[in-house]
N, CA, C and O atoms as CSV, one atom per row, in Angstrom:
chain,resi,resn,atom,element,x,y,z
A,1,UNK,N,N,-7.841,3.740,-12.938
A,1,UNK,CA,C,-7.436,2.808,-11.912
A,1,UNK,C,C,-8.357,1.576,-11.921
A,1,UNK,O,O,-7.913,0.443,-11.734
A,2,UNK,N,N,-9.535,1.815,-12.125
A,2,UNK,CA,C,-10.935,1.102,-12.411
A,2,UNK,C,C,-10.698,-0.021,-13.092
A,2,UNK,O,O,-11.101,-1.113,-12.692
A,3,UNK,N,N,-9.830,0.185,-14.492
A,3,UNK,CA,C,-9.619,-0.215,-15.799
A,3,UNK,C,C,-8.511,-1.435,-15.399
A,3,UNK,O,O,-8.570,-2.578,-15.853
A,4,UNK,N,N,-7.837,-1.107,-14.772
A,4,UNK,CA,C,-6.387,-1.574,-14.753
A,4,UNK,C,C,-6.461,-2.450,-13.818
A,4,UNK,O,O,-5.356,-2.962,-13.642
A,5,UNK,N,N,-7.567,-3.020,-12.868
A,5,UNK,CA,C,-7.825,-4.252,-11.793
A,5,UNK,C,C,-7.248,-5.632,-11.931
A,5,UNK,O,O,-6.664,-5.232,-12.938
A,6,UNK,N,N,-7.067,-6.237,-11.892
A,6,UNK,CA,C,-6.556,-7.237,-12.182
A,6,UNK,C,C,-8.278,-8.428,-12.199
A,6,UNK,O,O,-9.008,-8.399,-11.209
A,7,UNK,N,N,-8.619,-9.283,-13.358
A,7,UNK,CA,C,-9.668,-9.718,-12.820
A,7,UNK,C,C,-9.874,-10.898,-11.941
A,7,UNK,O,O,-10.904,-11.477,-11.592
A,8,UNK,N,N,-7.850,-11.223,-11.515
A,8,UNK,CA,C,-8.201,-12.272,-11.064
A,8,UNK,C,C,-8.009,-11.962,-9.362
A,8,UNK,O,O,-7.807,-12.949,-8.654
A,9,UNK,N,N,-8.058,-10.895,-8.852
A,9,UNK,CA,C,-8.057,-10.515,-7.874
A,9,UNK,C,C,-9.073,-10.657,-6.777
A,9,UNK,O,O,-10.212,-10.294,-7.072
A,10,UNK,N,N,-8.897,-11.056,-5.735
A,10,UNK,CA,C,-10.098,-11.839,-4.791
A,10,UNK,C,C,-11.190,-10.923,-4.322
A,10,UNK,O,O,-10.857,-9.973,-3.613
A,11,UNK,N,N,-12.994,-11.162,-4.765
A,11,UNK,CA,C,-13.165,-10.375,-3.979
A,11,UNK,C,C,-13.365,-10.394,-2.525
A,11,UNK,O,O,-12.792,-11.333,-1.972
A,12,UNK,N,N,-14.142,-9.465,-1.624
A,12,UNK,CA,C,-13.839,-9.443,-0.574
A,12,UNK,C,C,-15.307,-10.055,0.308
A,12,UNK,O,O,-15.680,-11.210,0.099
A,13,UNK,N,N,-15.910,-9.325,1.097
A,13,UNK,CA,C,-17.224,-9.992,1.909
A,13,UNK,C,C,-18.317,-9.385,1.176
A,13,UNK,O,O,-19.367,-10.027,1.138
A,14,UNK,N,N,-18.250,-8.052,0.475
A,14,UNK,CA,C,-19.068,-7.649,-0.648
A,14,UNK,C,C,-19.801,-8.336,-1.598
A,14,UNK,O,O,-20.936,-8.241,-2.066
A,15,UNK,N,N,-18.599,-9.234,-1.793
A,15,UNK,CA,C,-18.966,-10.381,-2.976
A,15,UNK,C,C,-18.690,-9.257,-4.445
A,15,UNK,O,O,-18.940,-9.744,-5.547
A,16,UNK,N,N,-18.377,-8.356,-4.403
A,16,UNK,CA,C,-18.220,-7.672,-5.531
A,16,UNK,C,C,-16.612,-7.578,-6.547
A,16,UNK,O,O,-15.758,-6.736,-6.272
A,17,UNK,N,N,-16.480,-8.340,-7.422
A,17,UNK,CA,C,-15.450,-8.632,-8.069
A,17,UNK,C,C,-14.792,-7.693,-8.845
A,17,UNK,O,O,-15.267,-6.668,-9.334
A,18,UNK,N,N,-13.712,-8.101,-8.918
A,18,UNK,CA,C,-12.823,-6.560,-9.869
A,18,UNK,C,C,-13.496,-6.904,-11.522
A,18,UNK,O,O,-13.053,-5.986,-12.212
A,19,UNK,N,N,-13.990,-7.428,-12.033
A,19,UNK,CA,C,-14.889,-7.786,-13.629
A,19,UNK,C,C,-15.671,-6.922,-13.093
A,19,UNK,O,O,-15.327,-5.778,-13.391
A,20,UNK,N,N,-16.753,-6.983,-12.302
A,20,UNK,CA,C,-17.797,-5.963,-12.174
A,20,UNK,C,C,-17.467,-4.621,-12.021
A,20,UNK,O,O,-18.139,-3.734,-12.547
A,21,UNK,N,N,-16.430,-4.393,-11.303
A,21,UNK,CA,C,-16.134,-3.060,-11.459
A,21,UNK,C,C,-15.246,-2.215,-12.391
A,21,UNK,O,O,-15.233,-0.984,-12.423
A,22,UNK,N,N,-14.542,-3.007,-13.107
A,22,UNK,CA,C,-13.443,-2.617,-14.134
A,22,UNK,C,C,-15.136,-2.372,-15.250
A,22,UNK,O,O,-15.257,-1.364,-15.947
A,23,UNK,N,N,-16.110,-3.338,-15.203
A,23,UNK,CA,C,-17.322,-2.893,-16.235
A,23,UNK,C,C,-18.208,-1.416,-15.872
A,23,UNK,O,O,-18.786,-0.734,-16.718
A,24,UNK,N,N,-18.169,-1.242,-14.963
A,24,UNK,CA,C,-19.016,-0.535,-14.291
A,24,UNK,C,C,-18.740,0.809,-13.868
A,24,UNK,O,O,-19.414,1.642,-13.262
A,25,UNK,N,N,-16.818,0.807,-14.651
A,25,UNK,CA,C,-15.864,1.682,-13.644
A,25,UNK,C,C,-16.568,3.063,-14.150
A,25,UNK,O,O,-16.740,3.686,-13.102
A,26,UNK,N,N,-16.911,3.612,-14.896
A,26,UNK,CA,C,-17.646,5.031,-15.244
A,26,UNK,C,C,-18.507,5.340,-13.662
A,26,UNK,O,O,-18.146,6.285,-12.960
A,27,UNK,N,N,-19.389,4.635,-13.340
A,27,UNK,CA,C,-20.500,4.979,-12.572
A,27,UNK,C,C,-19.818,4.376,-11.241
A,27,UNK,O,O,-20.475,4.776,-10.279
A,28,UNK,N,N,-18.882,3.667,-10.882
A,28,UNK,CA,C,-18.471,3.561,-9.669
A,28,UNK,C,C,-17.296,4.775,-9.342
A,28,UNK,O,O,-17.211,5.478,-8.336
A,29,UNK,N,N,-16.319,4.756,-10.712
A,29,UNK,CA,C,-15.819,6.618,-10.455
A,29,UNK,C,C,-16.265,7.344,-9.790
A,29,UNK,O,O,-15.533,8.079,-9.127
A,30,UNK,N,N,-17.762,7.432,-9.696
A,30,UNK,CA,C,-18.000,8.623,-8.917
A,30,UNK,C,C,-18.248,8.281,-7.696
A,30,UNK,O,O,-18.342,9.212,-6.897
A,31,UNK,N,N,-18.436,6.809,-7.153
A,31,UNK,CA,C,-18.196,6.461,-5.826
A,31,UNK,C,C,-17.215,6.847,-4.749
A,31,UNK,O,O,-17.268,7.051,-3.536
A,32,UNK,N,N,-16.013,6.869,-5.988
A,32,UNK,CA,C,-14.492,6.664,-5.110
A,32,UNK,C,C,-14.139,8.417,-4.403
A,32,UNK,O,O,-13.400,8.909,-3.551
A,33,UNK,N,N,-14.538,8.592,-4.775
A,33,UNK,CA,C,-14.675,10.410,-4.070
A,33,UNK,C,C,-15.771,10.645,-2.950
A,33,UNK,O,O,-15.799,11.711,-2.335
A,34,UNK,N,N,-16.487,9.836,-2.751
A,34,UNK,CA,C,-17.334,9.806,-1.957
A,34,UNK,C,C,-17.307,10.087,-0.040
A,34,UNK,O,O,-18.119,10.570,0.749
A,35,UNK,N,N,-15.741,9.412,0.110
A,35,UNK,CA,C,-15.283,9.370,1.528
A,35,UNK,C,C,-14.444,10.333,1.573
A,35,UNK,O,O,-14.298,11.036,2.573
A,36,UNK,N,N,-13.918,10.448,0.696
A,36,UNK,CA,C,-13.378,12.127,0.709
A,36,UNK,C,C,-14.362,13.385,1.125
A,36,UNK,O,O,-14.415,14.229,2.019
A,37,UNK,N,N,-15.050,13.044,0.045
A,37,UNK,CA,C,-15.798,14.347,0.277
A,37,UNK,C,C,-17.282,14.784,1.199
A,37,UNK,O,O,-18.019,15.760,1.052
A,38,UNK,N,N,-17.367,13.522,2.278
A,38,UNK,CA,C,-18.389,13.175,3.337
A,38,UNK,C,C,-17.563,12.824,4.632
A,38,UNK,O,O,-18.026,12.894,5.770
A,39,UNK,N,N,-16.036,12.365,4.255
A,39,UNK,CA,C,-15.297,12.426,5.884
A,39,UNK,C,C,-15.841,10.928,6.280
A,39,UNK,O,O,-15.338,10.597,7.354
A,40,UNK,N,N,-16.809,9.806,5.687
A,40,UNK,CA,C,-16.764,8.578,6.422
A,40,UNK,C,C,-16.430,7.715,5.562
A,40,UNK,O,O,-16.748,7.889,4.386
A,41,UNK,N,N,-15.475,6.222,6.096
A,41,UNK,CA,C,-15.795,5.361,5.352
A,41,UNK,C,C,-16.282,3.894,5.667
A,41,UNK,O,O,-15.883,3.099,6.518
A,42,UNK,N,N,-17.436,3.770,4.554
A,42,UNK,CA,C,-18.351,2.677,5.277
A,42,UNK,C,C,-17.572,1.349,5.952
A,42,UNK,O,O,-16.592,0.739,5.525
A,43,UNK,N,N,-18.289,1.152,7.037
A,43,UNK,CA,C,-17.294,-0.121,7.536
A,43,UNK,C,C,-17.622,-1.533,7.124
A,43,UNK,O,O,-17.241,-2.477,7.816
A,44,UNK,N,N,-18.393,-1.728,5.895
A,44,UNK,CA,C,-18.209,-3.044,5.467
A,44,UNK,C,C,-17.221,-2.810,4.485
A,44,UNK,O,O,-17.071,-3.835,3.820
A,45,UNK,N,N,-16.533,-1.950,4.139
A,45,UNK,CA,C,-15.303,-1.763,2.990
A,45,UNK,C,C,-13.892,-1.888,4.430
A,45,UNK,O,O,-12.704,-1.714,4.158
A,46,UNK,N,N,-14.364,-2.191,5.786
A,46,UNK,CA,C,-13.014,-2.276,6.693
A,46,UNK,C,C,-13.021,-3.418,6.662
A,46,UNK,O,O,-11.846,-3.740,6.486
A,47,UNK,N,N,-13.964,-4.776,6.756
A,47,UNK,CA,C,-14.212,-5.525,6.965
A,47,UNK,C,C,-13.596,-6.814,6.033
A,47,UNK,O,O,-13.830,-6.752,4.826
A,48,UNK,N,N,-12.989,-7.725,6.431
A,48,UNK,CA,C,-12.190,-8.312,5.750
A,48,UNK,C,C,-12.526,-10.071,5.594
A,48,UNK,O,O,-12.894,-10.665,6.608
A,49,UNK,N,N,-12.426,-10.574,4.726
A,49,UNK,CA,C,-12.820,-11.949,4.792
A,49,UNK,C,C,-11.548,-12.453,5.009
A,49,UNK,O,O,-10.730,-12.398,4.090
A,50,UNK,N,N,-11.089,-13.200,6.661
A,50,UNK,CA,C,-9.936,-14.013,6.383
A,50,UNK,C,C,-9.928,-15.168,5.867
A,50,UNK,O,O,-11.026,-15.462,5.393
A,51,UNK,N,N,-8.966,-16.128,5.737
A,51,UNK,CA,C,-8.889,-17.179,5.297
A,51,UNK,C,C,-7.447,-17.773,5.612
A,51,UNK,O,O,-6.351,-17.221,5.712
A,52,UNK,N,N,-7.935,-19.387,5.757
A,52,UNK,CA,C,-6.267,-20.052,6.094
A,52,UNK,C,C,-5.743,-20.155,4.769
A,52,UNK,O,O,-6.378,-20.526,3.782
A,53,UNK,N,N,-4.263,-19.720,4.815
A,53,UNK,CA,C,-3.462,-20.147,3.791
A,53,UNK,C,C,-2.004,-21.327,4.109
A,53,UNK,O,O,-0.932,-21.119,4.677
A,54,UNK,N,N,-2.506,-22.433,3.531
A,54,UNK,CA,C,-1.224,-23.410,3.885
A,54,UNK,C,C,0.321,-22.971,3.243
A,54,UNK,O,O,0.569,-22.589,2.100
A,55,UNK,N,N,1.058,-23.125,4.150
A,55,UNK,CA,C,2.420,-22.787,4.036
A,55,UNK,C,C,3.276,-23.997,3.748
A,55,UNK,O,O,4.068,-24.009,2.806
A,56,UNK,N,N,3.144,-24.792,4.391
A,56,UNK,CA,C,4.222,-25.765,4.265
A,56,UNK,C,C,4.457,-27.090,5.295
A,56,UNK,O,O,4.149,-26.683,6.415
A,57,UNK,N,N,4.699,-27.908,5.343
A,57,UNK,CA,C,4.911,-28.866,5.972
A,57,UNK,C,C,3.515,-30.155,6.399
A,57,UNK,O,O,3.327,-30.819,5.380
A,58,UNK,N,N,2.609,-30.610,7.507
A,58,UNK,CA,C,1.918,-31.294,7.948
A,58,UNK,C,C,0.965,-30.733,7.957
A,58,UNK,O,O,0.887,-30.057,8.984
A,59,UNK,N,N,-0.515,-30.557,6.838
A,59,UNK,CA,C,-1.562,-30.043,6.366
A,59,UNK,C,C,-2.440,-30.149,7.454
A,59,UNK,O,O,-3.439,-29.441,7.579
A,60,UNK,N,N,-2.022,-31.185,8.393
A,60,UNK,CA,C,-2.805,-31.492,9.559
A,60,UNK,C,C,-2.523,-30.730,10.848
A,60,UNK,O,O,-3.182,-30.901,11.874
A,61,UNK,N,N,-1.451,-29.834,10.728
A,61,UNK,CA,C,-0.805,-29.215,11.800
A,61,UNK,C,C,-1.275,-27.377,11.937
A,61,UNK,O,O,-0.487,-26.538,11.500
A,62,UNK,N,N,-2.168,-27.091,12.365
A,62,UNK,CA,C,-2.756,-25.590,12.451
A,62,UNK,C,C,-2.007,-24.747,12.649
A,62,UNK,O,O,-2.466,-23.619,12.827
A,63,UNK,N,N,-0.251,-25.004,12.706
A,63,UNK,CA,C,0.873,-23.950,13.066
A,63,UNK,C,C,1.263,-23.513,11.141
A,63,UNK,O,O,1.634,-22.378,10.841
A,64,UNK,N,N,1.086,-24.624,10.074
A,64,UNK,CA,C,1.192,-24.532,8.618
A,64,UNK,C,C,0.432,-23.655,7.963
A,64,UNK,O,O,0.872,-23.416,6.838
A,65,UNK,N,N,-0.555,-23.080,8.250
A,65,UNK,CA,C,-1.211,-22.468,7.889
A,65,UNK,C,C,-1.168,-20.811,8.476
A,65,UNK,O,O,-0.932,-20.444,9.627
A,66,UNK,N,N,-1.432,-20.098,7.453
A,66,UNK,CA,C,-1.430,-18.389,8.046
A,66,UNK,C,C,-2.831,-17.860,7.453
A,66,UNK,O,O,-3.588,-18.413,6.656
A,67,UNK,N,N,-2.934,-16.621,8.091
A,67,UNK,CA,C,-3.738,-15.748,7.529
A,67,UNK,C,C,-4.117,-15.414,6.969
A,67,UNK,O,O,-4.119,-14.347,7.583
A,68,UNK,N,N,-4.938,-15.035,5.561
A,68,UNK,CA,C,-5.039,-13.756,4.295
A,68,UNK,C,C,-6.184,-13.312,4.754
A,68,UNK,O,O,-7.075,-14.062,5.154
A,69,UNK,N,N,-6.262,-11.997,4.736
A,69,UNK,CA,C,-7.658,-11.024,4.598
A,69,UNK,C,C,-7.554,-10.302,2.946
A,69,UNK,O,O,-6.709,-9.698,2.285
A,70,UNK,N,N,-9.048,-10.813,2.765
A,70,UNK,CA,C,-9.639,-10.535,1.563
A,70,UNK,C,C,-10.651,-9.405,1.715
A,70,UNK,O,O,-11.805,-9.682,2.041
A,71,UNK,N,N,-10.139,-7.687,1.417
A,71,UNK,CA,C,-11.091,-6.434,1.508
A,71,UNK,C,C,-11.381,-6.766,0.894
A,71,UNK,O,O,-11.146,-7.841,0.342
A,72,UNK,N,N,-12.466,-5.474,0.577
A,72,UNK,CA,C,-13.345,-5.253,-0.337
A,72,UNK,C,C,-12.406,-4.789,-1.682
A,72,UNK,O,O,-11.523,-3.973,-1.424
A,73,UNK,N,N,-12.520,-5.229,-3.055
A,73,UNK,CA,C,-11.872,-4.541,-3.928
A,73,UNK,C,C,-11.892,-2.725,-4.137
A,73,UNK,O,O,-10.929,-1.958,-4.095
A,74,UNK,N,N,-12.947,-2.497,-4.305
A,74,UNK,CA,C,-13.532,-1.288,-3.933
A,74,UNK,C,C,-12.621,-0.473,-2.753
A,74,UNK,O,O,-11.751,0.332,-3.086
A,75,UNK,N,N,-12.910,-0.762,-1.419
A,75,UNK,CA,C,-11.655,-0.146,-0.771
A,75,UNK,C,C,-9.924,-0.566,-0.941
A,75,UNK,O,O,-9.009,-0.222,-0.193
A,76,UNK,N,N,-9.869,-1.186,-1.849
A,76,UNK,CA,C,-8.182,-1.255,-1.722
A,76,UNK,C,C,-8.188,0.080,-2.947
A,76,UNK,O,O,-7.352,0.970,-2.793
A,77,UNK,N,N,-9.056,0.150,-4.014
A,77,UNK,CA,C,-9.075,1.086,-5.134
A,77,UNK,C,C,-8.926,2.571,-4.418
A,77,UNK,O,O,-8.093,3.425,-4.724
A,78,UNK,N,N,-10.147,2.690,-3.176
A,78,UNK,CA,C,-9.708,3.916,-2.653
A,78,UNK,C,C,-8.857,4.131,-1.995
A,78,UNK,O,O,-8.605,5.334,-2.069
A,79,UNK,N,N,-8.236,3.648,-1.362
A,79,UNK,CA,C,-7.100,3.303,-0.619
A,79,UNK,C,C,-5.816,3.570,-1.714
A,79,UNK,O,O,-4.938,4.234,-1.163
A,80,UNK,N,N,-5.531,3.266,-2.940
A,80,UNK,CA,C,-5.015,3.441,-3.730
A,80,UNK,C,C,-4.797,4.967,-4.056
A,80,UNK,O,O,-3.788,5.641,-3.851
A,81,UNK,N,N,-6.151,5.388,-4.684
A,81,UNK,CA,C,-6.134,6.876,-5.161
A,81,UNK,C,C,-6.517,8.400,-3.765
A,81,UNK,O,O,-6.942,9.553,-3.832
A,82,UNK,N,N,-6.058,7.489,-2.694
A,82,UNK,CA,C,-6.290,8.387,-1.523
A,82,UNK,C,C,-4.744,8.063,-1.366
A,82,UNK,O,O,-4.225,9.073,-0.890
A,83,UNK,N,N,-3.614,6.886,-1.606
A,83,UNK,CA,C,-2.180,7.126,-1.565
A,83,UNK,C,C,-1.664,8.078,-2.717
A,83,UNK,O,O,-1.177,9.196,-2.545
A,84,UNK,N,N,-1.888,7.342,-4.088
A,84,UNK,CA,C,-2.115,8.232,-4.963
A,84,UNK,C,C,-2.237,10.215,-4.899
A,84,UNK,O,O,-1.464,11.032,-5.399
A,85,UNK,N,N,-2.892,10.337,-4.481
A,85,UNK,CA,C,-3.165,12.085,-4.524
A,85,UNK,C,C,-2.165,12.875,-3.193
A,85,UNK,O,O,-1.658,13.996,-3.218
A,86,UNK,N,N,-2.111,11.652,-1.891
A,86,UNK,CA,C,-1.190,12.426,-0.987
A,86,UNK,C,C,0.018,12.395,-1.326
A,86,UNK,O,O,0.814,13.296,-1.062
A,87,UNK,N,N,0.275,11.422,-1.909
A,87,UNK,CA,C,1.804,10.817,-2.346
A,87,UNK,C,C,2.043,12.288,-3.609
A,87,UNK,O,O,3.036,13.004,-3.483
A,88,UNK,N,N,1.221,12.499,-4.512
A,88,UNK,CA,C,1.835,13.135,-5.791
A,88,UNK,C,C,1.828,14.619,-4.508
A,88,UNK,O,O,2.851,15.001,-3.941
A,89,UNK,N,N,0.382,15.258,-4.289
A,89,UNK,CA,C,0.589,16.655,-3.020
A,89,UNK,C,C,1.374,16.554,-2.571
A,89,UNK,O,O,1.977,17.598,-2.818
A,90,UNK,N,N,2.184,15.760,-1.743
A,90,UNK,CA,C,3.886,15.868,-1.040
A,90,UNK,C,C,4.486,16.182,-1.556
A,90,UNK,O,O,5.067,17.218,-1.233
A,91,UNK,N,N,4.926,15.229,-3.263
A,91,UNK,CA,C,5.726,15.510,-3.898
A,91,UNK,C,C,6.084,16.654,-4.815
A,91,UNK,O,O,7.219,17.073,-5.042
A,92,UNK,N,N,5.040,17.058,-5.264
A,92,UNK,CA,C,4.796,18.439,-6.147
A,92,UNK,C,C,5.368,19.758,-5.557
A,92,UNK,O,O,6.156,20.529,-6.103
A,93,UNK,N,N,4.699,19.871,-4.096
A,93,UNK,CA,C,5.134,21.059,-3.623
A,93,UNK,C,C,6.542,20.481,-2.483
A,93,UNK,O,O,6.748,21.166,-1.481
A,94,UNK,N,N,7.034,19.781,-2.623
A,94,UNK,CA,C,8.491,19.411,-2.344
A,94,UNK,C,C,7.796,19.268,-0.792
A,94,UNK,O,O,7.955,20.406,-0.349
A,95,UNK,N,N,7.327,18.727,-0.068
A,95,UNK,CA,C,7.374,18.698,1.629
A,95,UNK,C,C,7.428,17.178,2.065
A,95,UNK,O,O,6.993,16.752,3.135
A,96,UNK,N,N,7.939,16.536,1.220
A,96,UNK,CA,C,8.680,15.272,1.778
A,96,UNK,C,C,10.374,15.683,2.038
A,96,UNK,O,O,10.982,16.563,1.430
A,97,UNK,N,N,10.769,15.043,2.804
A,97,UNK,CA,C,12.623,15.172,3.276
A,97,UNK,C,C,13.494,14.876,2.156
A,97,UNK,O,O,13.596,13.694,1.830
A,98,UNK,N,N,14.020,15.595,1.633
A,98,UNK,CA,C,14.459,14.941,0.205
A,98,UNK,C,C,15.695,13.674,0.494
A,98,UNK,O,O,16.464,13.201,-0.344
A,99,UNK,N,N,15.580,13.314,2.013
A,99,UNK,CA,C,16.434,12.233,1.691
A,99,UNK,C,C,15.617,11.025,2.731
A,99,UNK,O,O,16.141,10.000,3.168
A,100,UNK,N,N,14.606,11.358,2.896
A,100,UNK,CA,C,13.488,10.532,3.508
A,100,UNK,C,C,13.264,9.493,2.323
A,100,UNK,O,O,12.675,9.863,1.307
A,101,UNK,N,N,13.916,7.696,2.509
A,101,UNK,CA,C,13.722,6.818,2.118
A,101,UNK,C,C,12.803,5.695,1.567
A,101,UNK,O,O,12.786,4.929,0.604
A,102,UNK,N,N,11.959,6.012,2.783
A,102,UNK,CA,C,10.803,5.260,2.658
A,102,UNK,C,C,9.384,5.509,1.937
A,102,UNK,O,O,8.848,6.614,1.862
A,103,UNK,N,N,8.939,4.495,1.500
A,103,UNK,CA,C,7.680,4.563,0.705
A,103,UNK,C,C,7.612,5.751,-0.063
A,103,UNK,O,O,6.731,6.607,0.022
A,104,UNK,N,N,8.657,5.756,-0.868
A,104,UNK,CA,C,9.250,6.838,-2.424
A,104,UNK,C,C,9.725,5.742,-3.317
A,104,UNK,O,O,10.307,4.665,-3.184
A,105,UNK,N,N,9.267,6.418,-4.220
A,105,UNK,CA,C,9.561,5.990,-5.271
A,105,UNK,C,C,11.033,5.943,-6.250
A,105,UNK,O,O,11.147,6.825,-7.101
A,106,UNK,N,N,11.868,5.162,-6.144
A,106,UNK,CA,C,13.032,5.226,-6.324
A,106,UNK,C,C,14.368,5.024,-5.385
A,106,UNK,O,O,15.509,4.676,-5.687
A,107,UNK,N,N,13.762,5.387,-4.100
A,107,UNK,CA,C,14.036,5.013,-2.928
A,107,UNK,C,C,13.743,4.016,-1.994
A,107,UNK,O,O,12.679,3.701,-1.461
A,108,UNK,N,N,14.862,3.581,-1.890
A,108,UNK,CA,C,14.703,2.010,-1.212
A,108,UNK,C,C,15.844,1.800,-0.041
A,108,UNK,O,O,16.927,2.379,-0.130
A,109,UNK,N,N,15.456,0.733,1.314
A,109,UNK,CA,C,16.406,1.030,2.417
A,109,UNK,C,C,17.722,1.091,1.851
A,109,UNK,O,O,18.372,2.046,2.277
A,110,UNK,N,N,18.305,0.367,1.025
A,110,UNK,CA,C,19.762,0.531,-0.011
A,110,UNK,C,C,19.973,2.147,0.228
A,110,UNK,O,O,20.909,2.616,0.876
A,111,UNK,N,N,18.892,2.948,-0.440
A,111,UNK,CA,C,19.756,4.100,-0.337
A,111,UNK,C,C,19.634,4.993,0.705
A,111,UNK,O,O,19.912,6.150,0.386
A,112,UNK,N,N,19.254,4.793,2.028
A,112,UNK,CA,C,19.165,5.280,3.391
A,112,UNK,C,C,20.305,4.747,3.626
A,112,UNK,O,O,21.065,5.704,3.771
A,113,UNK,N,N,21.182,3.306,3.818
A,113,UNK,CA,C,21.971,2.838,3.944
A,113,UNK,C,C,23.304,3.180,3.296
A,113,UNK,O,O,24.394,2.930,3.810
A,114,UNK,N,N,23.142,3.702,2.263
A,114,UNK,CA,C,24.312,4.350,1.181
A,114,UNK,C,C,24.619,5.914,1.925
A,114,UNK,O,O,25.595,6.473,2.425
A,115,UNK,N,N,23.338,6.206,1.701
A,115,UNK,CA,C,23.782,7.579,2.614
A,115,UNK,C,C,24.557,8.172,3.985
A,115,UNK,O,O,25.305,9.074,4.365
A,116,UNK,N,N,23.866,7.069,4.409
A,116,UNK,CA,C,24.587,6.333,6.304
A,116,UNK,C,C,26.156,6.313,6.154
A,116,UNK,O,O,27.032,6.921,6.770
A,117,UNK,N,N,26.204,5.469,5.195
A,117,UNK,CA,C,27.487,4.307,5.039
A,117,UNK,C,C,28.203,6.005,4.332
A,117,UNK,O,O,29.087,6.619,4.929
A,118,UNK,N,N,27.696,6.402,3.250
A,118,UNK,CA,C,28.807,7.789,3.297
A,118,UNK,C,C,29.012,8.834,3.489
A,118,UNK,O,O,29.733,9.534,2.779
A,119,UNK,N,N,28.268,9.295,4.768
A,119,UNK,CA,C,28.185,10.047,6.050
A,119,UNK,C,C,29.752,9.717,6.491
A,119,UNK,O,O,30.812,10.286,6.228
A,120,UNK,N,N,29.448,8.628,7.222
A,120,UNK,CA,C,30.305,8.086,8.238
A,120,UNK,C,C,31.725,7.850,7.248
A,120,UNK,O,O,32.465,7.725,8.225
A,121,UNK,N,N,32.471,7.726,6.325
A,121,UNK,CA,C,33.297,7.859,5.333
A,121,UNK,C,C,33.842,9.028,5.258
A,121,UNK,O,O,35.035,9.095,5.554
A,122,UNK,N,N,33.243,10.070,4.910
A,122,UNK,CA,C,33.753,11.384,4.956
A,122,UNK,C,C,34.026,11.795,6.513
A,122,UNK,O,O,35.157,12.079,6.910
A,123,UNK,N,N,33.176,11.797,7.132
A,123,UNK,CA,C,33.538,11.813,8.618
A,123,UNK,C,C,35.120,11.504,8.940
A,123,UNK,O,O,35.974,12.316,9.296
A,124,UNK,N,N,35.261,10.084,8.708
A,124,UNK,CA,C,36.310,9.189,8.835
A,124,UNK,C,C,37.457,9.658,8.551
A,124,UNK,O,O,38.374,9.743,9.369
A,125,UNK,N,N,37.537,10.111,7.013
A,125,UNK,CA,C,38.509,11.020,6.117
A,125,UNK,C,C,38.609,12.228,6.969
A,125,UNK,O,O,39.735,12.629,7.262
A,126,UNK,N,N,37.961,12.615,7.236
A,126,UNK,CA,C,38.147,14.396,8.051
A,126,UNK,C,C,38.389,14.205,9.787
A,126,UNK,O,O,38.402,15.140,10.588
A,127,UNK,N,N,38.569,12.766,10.117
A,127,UNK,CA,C,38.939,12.778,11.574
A,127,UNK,C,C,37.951,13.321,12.082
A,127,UNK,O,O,38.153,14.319,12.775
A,128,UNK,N,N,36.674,12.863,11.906
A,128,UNK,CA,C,35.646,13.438,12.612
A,128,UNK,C,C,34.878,12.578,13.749
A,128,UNK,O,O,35.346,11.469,13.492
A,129,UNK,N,N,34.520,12.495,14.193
A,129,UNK,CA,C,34.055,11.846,15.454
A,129,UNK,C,C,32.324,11.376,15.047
A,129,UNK,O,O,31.539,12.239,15.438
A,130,UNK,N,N,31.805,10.460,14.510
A,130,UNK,CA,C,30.238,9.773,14.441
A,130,UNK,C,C,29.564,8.835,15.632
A,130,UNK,O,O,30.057,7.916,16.287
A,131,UNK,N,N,28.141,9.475,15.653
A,131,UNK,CA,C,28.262,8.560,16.481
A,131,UNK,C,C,26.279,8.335,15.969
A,131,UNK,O,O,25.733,9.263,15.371
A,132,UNK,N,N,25.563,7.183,16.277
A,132,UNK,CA,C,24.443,6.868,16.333
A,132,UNK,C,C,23.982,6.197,17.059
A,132,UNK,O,O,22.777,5.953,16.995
């Protein structure tokens, strides 16, 4: 995951860049298990550098501009392989809804909506009464 950073990715209030850690990724590996296996995680990895981002229109107008928070690279990585490991544990031993839509892979509101849409179809055909 280390490897695969992007280097042009922002770092955060750390000051610690995804180059340093994609170099370093052997000996920071063993970091990323760290909040797992101690139950805390440090709160300068919560801590976010915002910044204005201009949107559009009168550069002079403070409504053009929005938000970005810049984490720590480091916590978006754990954050990653802490989605990573719950996401595959759900899936392995089957205890996600097998028609639970969201944040799956392959599944998208389209097919919550498909399902909906031919629910209510067969219903229809069988004179059945729907209601939501």
């Amino acid at each position: 995951m280390l490897q695969k950073l992007s280097p042009r990715k922002a770092a955060g209030v750390d000051k610690i860049s995804s180059q340093l850690l994609r170099i370093a990724a052997p000996v920071v590996a063993r970091l990323i298990n760290f909040p797992f296996s101690s139950g805390s995680f440090s709160k300068r990895w919560k801590t976010a550098k915002v910044s204005p981002l201009y949107k559009n229109g009168d550069s002079r107008d403070i409504q053009n501009f929005r938000p970005t928070s810049a984490l720590p690279v480091l916590s978006k990585v754990i954050e990653r392989h802490m989605h990573d490991s719950l996401y595959n544990y759900l899936t392995e031993d089957n205890l996600i809804y097998p028609r639970h839509s969201g944040f799956r892979k392959n599944h998208i509101t389209d097919t919550a909506l498909i399902q909906i849409i031919n629910k209510l179809l067969l219903n229809l055909d069988k004179n059945r009464l729907s209601g939501m």
